[in-house]
C-alpha positions in Angstrom: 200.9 145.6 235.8 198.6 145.2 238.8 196.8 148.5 238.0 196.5 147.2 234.4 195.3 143.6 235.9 192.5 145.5 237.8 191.4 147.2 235.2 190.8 144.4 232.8 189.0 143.0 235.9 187.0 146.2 235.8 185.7 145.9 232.2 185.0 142.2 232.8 182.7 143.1 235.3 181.2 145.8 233.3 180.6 143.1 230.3 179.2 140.5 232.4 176.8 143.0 233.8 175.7 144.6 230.7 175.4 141.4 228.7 172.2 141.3 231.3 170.7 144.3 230.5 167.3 145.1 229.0 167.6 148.7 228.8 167.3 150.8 226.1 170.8 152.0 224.7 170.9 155.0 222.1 174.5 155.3 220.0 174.4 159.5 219.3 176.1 161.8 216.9 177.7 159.2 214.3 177.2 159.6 210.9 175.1 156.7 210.3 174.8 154.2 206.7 172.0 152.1 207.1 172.6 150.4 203.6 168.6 150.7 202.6 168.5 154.4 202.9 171.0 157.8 202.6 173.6 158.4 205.0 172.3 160.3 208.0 174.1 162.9 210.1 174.5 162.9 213.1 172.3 160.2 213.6 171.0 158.0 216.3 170.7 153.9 216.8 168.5 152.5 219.1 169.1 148.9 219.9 167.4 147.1 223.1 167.5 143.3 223.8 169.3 142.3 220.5 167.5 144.4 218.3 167.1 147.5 216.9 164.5 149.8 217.7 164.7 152.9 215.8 167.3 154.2 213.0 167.2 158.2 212.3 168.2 161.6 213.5 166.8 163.7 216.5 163.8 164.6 214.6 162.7 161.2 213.8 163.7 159.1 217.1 162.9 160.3 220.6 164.4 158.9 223.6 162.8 157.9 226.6 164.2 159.2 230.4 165.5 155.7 230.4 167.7 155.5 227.9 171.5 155.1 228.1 173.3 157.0 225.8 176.5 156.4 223.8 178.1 159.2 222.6 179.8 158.2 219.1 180.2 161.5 217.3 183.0 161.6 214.7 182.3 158.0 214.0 180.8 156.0 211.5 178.3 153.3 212.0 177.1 151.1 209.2 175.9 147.0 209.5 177.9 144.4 210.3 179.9 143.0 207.7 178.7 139.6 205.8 181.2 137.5 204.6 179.4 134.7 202.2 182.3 132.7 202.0 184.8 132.1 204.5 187.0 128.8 206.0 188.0 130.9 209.4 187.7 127.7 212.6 189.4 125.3 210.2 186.9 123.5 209.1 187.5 120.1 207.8 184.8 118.6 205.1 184.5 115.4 202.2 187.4 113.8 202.4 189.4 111.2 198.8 187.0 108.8 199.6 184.4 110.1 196.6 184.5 113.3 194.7 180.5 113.8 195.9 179.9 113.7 200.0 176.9 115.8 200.4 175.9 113.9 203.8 179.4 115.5 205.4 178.4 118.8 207.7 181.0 121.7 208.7 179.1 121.6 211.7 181.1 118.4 212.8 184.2 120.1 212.5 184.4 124.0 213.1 186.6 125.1 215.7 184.8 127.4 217.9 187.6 128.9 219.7 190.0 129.5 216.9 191.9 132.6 216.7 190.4 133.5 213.1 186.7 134.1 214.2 187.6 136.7 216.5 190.3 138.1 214.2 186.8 138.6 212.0 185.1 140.2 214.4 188.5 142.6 214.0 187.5 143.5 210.7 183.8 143.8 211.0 182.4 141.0 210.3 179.2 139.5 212.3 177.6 137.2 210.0 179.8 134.5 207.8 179.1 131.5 205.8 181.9 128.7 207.1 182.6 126.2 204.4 184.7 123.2 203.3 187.2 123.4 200.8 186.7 123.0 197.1 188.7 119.7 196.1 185.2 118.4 195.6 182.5 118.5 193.3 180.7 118.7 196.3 182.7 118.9 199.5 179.7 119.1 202.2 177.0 121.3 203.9 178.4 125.0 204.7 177.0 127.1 208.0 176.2 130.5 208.4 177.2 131.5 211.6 177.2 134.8 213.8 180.4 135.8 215.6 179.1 135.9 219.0 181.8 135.9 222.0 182.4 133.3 224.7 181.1 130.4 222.4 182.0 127.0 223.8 180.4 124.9 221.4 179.5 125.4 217.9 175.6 125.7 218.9 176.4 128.9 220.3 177.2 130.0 217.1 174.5 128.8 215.2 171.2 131.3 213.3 168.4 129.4 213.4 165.5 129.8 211.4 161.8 129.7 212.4 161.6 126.2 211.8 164.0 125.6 214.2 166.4 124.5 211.7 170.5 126.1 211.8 171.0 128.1 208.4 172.9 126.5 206.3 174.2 125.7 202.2 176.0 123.3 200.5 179.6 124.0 198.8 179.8 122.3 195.2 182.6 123.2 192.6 184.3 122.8 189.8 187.1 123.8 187.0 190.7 122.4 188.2 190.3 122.0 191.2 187.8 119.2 191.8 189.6 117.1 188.7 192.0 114.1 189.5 193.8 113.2 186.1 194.4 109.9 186.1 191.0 108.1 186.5 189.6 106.8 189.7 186.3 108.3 191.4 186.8 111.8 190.9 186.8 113.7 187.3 189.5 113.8 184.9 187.7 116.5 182.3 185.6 119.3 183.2 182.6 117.4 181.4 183.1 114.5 183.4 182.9 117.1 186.2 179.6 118.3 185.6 178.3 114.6 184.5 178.6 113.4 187.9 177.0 116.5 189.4 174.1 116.0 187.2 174.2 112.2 188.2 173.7 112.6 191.7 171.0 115.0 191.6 169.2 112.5 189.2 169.4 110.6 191.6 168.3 112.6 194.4 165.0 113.2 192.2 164.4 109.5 192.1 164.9 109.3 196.2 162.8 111.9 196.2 160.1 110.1 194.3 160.4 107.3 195.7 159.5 108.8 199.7 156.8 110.3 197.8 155.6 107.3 196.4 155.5 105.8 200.1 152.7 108.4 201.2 154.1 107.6 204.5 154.0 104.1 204.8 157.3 103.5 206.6 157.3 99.8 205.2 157.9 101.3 201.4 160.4 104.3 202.4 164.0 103.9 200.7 166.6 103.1 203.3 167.8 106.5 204.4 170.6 107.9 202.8 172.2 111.2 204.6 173.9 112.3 201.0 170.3 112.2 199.3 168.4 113.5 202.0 171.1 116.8 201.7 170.9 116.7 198.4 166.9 116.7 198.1 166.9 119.7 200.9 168.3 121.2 197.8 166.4 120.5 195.4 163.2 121.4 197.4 165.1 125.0 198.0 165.7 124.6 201.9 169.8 124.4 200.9 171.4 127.0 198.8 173.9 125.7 196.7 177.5 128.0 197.3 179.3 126.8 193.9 182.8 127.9 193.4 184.0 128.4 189.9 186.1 130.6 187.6 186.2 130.2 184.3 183.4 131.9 181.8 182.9 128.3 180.4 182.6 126.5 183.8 180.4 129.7 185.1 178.2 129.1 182.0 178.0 125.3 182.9 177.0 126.2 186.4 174.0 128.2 185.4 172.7 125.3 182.9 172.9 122.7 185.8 170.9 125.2 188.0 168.7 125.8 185.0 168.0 122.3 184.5 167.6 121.0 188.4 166.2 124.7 189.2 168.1 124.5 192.8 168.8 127.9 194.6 172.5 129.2 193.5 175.0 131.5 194.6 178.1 132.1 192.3 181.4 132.1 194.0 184.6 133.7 192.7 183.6 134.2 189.2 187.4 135.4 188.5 186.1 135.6 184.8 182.7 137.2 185.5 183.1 140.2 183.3 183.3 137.9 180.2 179.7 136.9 181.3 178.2 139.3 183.6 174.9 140.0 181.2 174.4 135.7 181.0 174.4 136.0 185.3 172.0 139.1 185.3 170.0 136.8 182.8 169.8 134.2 185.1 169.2 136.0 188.1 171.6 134.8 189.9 174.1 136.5 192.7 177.4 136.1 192.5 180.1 137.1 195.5 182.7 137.7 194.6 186.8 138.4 195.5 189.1 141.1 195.6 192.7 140.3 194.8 195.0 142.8 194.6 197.5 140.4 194.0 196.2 137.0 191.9 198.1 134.1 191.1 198.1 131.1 192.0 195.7 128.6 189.4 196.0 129.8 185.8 192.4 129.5 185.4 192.4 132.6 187.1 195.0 134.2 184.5 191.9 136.7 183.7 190.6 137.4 186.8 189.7 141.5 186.9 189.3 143.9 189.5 186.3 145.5 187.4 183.4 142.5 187.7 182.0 144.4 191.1 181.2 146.8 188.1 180.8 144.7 185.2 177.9 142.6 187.4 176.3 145.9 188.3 176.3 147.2 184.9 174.7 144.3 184.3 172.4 144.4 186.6 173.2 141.3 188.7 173.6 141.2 192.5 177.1 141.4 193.8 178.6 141.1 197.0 181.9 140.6 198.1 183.4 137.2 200.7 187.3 137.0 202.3 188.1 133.1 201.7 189.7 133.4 204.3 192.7 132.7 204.4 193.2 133.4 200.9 192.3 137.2 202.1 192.5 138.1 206.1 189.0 138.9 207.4 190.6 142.0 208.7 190.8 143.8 205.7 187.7 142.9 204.4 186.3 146.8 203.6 189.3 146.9 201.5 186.9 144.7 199.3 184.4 147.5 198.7 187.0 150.3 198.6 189.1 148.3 195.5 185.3 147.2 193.7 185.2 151.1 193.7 188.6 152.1 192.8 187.7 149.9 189.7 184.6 151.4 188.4 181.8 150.0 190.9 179.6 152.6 192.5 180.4 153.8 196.2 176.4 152.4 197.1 176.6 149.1 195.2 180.0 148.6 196.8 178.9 148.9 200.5 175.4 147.2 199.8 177.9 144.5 198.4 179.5 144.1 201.7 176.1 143.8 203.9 172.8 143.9 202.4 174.2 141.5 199.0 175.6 139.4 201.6 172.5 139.0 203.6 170.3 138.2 200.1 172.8 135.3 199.7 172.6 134.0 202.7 168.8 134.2 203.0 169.2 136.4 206.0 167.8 139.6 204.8 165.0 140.0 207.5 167.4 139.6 210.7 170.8 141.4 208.8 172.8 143.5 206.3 170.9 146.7 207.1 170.2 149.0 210.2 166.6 148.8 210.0 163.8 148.7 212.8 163.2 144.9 214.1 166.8 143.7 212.5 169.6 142.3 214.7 171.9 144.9 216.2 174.8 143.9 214.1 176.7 146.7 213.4 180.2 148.0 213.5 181.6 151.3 214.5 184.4 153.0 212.3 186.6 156.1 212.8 185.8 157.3 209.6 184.7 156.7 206.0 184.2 152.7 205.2 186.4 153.0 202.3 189.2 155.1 203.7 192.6 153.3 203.7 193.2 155.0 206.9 189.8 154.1 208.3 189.7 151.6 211.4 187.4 149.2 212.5 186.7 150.4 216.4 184.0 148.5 217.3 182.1 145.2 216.5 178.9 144.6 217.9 176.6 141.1 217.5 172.9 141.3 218.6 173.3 144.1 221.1 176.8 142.9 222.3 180.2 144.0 221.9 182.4 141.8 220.4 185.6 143.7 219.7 187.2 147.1 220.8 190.2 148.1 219.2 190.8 149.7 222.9 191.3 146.9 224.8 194.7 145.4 224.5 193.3 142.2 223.7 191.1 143.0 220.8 193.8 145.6 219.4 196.5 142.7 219.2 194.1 140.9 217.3 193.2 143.6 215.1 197.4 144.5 214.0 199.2 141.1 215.0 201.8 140.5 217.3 203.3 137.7 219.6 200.1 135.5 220.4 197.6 137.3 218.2 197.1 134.0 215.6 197.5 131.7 219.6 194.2 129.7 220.0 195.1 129.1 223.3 195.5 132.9 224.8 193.0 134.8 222.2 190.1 133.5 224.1 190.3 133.0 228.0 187.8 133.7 230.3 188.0 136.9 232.3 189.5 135.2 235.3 191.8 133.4 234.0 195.1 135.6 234.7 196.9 135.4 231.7 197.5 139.0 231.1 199.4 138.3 227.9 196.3 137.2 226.0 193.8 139.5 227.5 190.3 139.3 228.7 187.2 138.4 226.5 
């Protein structure tokens, strides 16, 4: 036990000094998938301060003297994984007070050190759109976070764009879940449902107007309203709106709200997107979209098929794939990409799906979802192929850093459960703390 103690004090010391470093650092021999390009043997990554440098083989990137190398032959490296819709840090948004609360923010209520984001990192994933449930029509603003280590405050967490502002959507909805039958606020019919949507972004236009009618004069503004100004964000195309919905009908409805207020839309679900996929390629719209090997559940989702990863791409239409997690544990999410395949979608489209789709829908493409020069060094090492059943996640690395390794106890609890591996309060510690039962981080 004291051997093991030291030894965990041995690779905290090695973390905290590399987390430091500026030197270049060159991962060697693995077959590499950048996503944008072919597979390359026995390939090389270059990342250095966050980013990467260079993507290719020996003939293509030449290392410096300086250069550490990393020796990761028999592996597989391929981008971090995005997951574009995910509830992991038990996030808490609207609440029965209205069936519309567009001024509520995930950001007030994500827990940073819950067991689930690092149990992400477990399967992959780097990048991942938190939001609220979908009780609501509109149940608040989502947040697109990367799953850095050591965070002690949601900030930490936080992509920010080059505005300054942290990246962020809005979750709307609709079908059974948002409807309430028996009157009050919140809808009782599916076209009630959509009524008040289209209400309040009416609405929004007019608020909209109306500061625009001021020209600035403070003494003519509308008293601010937090709702409106979220809900003009959207219509001015700064918030993209995540919409959950299953039906074909209520997927159809979606797209003529979107049509008519001309906001920026991802599709969510879309249990019944095969009934509809060339109507979504029509549109242009992406859809993400989840693999369940065992539905049930809602009986709106009585028709939900494992072939709309292929249906959409017949189509034409961007897919990609999310966990909702919990509804699916972020640990298994390649299982996504290997089951979109197993049903008819194309081994490319599956793992572009799983990154690059992701990254589209997110509005992230310059910084992830590829291994490309001048991206983030998000990427993930495997022990073999991505859609193997008997493949394991090894390694997960955020901007430079490593966030998981199956190899340390720690990580490896996390990654196949066990007493304290779902345990807030031990799956996070700092390296000093002396709890050997919940490891070092």
């Amino acid at each position: 036990m004291r051997r093991y103690f030291f030894s965990l004090l041995v690779l905290c010391a090695i973390a905290v000094s590399a987390a430091g470093q500026s030197r270049p650092v060159a991962f060697v021999g693995a077959r590499i998938i950048p996503i944008v390009g072919a597979p390359i043997e026995d390939g090389i990554l270059l990342i250095q301060n966050g980013k990467i440098v260079a993507v290719g083989d020996a003939r293509v990137v030449r290392l410096s003297a300086d250069v550490q190398i990393v020796d990761m032959k028999g592996k597989v490296v391929m981008p971090g994984l995005v997951d574009t819709h995910s509830h992991i840090g038990g996030p808490a948004g609207a609440d029965g007070s209205s069936p519309i609360q567009p001024d509520v923010r995930i950001l007030d209520s994500v827990n940073v050190k819950a067991s689930g984001l690092q149990r992400a990192q477990a399967g992959g994933i780097t990048t991942v759109n938190v939001m609220p449930g979908s009780g609501h029509l509109d149940s608040g603003q989502t947040l697109y976070l990367k799953l850095r280590d050591d965070a002690t405050k949601i900030d930490d967490l936080l992509i920010f764009d080059k505005d300054g502002r942290y990246a962020g959507g809005i979750k709307f909805a609709n079908g059974t879940n948002p409807i309430r039958p028996g009157g009050g606020s919140f809808p009782g019919t599916r076209a009630k449902s959509a009524a008040l949507v289209r209400e309040q972004f009416i609405k929004a236009q007019e608020y909209k107007a109306k500061i625009a009618k001021a020209a600035g004069d403070k003494t003519k503004l509308p008293p601010r309203d937090l709702g409106m100004e979220a809900l003009a964000e959207v219509l001015d195309g700064k918030r993209v709106v995540h919409f959950h919905t299953h039906r074909h009908d209520d997927i159809l409805t979606v797209l003529r709200l979107k049509q008519e207020f001309g906001f920026k839309l991802v599709l969510q679900h879309v249990s019944e997107a095969w009934k509809v996929a060339d109507q979504i390629a029509k549109s242009g719209v992406p859809s993400s979209i989840i693999m369940i090997d065992s539905p049930g559940g809602k009986l709106e989702t009585v028709d939900v098929s494992m072939t709309n990863g292929a249906a959409l791409e017949k189509a034409g239409a961007l897919a990609g794939f999310h966990t909702d997690d919990s509804i699916t544990d972020s640990r298994w999410f390649l299982r996504s990409a290997g089951m979109a395949v197993r049903f008819g979608m194309s081994r490319d489209k599956a793992l572009y799906g799983m990154t690059m789709a992701g990254a589209i829908m997110l509005e992230l493409q310059d910084r992830v979802g590829s291994l490309e020069a001048g991206k983030d060094a998000d990427f993930v090492v495997l022990s073999g192929d991505p859609l193997s059943v008997y493949t394991h996640v090894e390694q997960t690395w955020v901007e430079g850093k490593k966030v998981f390794d199956r190899g340390n106890p720690a990580d490896y609890l996390l990654a196949v459960g066990g007493f304290g591996a779902t345990n807030d309060k031990f799956t996070d510690i700092d390296c000093f703390d002396g709890d050997i039962q919940g490891g070092a981080r």
